[in-house]
C-alpha angles and dihedrals in degrees: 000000000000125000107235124241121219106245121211129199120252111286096228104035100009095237120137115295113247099197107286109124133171131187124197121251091236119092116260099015113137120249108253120221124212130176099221142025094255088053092055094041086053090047105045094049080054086054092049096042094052099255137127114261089227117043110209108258116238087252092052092049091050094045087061095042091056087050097066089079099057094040097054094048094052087053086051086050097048090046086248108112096098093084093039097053111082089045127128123250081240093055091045091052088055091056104055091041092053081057100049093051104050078045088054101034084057096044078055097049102046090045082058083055090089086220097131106221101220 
């Protein structure tokens, strides 16, 4: 049996990758993945330039934005928004993306495991 391979959506439209990668010439930068030349081409001048290979959609920002509540309200309740308190907007955000992340990346992984859940 083969082992799977996470697949990841195409780093510029978010179709299914068709076998174009790039990886940064920097240590410790993650592959991309894009489904087409012109893709690949989009994404590596944004590499080259210092930006991000996927912009957040205005959806996305405002996603994040509408987090910060909640999230602040779970720290109060917890007796941990003192450090917190002083932070950036920024800092916050990063926060809450870091945990979305790890929250999707899991929910990934565990759908690769072929237990069906039902």
């Amino acid at each position: 049996m083969r082992a799977r391979v996470r697949e990841r959506p195409c780093a510029v439209c978010g179709r299914a990758p068709r076998g174009f990668g790039l990886r940064p010439a920097r240590q410790g930068l993650p592959w991309h993945h894009f489904c087409s030349m012109r893709c690949l081409e989009i994404g590596s001048a944004r590499v080259k330039r210092g930006r991000p290979v996927i912009d957040k959609t205005r959806m996305e920002r405002q996603a994040i934005k509408d987090a910060r509540r909640p999230f602040a309200e779970a720290l109060t309740e917890l007796g941990l928004m003192e450090p917190f308190h002083d932070r950036t907007a920024e800092e916050i955000d990063r926060l809450i993306e870091a945990c979305v992340t790890g929250f999707q990346d899991s929910m990934q992984a565990q759908a690769l495991n072929d237990a069906i859940p039902f």
